[in-house]
C-alpha positions as CSV (number, residue, x, y, z in Angstrom):
1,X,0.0,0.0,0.0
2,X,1.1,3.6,-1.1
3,X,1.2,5.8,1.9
4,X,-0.2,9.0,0.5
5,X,-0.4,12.0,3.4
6,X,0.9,12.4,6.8
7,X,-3.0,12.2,7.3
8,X,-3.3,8.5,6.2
9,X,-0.2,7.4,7.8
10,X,-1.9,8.7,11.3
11,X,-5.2,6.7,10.6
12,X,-2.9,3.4,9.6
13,X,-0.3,4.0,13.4
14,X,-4.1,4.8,15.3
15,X,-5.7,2.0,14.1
16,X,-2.6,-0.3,15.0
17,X,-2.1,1.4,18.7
18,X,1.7,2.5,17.6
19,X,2.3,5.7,19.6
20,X,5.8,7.3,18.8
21,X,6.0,9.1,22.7
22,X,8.9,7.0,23.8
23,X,10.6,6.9,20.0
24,X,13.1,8.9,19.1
25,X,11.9,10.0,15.9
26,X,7.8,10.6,16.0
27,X,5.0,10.7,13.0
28,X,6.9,13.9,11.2
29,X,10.1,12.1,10.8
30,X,8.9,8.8,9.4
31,X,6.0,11.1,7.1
32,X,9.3,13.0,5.9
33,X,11.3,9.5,5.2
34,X,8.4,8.4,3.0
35,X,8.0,11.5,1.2
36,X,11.6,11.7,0.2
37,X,11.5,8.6,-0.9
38,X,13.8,7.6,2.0
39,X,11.5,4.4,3.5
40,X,8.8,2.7,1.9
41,X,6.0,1.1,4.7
42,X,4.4,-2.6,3.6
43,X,1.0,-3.3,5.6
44,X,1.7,-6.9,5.7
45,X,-0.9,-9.4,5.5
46,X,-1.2,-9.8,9.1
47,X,-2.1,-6.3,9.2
48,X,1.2,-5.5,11.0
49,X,3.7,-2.4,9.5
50,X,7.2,-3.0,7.9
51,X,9.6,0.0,6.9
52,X,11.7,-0.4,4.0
53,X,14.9,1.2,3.8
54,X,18.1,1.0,1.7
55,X,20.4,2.3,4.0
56,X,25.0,3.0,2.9
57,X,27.4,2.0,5.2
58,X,30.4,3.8,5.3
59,X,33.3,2.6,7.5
60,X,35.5,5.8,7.5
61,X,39.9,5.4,8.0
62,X,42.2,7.8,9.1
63,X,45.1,8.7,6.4
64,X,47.3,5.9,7.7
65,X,44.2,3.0,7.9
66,X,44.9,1.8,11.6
67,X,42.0,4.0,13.0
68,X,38.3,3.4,12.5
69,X,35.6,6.7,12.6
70,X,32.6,5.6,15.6
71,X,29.5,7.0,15.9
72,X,29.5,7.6,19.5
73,X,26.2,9.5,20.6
74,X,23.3,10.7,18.9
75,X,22.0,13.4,21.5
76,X,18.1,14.1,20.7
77,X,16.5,17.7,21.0
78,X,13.4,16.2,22.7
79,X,16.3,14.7,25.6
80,X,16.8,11.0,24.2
81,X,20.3,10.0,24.1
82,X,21.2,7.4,21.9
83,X,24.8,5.5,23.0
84,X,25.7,4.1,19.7
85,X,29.3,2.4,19.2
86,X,28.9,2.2,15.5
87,X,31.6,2.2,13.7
88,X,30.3,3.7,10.4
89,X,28.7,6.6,9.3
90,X,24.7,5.7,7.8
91,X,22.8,7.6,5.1
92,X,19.6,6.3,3.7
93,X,18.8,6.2,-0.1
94,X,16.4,8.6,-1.7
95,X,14.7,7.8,-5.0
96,X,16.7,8.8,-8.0
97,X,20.0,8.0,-5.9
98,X,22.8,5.2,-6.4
99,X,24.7,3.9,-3.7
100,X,28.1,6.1,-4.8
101,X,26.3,9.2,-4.4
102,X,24.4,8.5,-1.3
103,X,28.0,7.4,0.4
104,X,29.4,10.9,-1.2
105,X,26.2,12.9,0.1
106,X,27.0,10.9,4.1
107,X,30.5,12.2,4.3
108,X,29.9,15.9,3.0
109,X,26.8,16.4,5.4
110,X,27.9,14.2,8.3
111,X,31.6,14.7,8.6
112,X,32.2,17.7,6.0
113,X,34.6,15.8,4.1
114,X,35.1,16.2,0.2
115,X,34.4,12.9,-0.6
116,X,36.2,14.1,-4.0
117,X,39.6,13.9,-2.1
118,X,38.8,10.4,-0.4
119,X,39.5,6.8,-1.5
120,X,36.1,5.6,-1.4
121,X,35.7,1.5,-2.2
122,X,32.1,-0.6,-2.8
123,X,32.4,-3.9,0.1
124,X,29.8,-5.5,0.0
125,X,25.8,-5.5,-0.5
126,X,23.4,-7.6,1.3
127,X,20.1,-7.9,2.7
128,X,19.2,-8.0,6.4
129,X,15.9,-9.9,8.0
130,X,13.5,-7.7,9.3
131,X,14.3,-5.9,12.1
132,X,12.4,-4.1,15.3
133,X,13.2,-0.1,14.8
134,X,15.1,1.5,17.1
135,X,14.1,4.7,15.8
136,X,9.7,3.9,15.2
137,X,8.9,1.3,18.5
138,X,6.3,-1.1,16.8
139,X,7.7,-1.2,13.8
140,X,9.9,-3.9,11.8
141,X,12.3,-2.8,9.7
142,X,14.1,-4.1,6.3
143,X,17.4,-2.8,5.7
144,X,18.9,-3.1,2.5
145,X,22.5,-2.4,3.1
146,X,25.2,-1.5,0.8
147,X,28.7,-1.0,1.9
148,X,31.5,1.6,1.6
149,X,35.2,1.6,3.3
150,X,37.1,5.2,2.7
151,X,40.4,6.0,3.4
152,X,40.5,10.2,4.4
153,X,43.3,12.1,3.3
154,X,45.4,13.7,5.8
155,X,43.9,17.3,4.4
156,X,40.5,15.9,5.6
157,X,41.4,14.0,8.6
158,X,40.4,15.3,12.3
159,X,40.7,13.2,15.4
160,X,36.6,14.0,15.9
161,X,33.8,15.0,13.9
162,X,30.1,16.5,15.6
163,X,27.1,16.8,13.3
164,X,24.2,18.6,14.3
165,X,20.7,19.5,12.8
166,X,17.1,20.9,14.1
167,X,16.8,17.3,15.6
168,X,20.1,16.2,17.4
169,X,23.6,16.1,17.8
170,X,25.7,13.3,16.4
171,X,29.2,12.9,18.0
172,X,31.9,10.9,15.7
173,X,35.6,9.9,17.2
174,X,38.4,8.4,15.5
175,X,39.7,5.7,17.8
């Protein structure tokens, strides 16, 4: 089914008692992921919700290789504080994107790296089971993953990286 307003996607949460209060991202966020074309959201024949994503993995180097970027903390405006230990940066698809460009677009908004200057390799690609969301509660979610390693040039390189938008703070550290 083709979620078509922010409208519809209330009735189709209300009418399976998923309430966003305890998420960190509510009704606007996942309305705005659909809209971009960012997530797609099955109604399964069960009647129960899956979010569809194709998500880039990028697992960022320093100039010499022997350190590894980790997201450390994603620090919500609305006081949820995710702890995160990931040790890549994560951009989700839009429609009309490939892989390349979405893994380009991650390191110019999230670290404000030229990804023209970086070493920028395709790993791997695979599909992951369905998933609970850490970011909707009561909602699976299907990753499609595609994977990136990049090598940043010592012009590019800091020891630390912080991202920040309207919604949160995102805290990156070389270690």
């Amino acid at each position: 089914m083709l979620v078509k307003s922010r409208e519809q996607l209330v009735q189709i949460l209300s009418e399976r008692n998923i309430d966003f209060t305890n998420s960190p991202k509510g009704i606007e966020d996942l309305w705005n992921e659909i809209e971009s074309g960012e997530s797609s959201l099955m109604i399964l024949n069960d009647g129960s919700l899956r979010r569809i994503t194709h998500v880039i993995l990028v697992k960022v180097f320093s100039p010499d290789g022997e350190k590894i970027l980790t997201e450390v903390e994603q620090s919500y405006k609305n006081g949820i504080v995710r702890n995160r230990n990931i040790q890549s940066i994560a951009e989700k698809m839009v429609l009309g994107e490939e892989p390349l460009d979405t893994a380009e677009r991650g390191l110019k908004e999230e670290l404000g790296i030229n990804p023209e200057l970086c070493s920028i390799k395709p790993i791997l690609h695979n599909n992951n089971l369905p998933t609970p969301s850490s970011a909707y509660t009561g909602i699976e979610s299907i990753y499609v993953v595609h994977n990136f390693h990049v090598i940043v040039p010592e012009s590019q390189y800091k020891p630390s990286y912080i991202e920040e938008d309207s919604k949160k703070i995102t805290t990156f550290k070389l270690v």
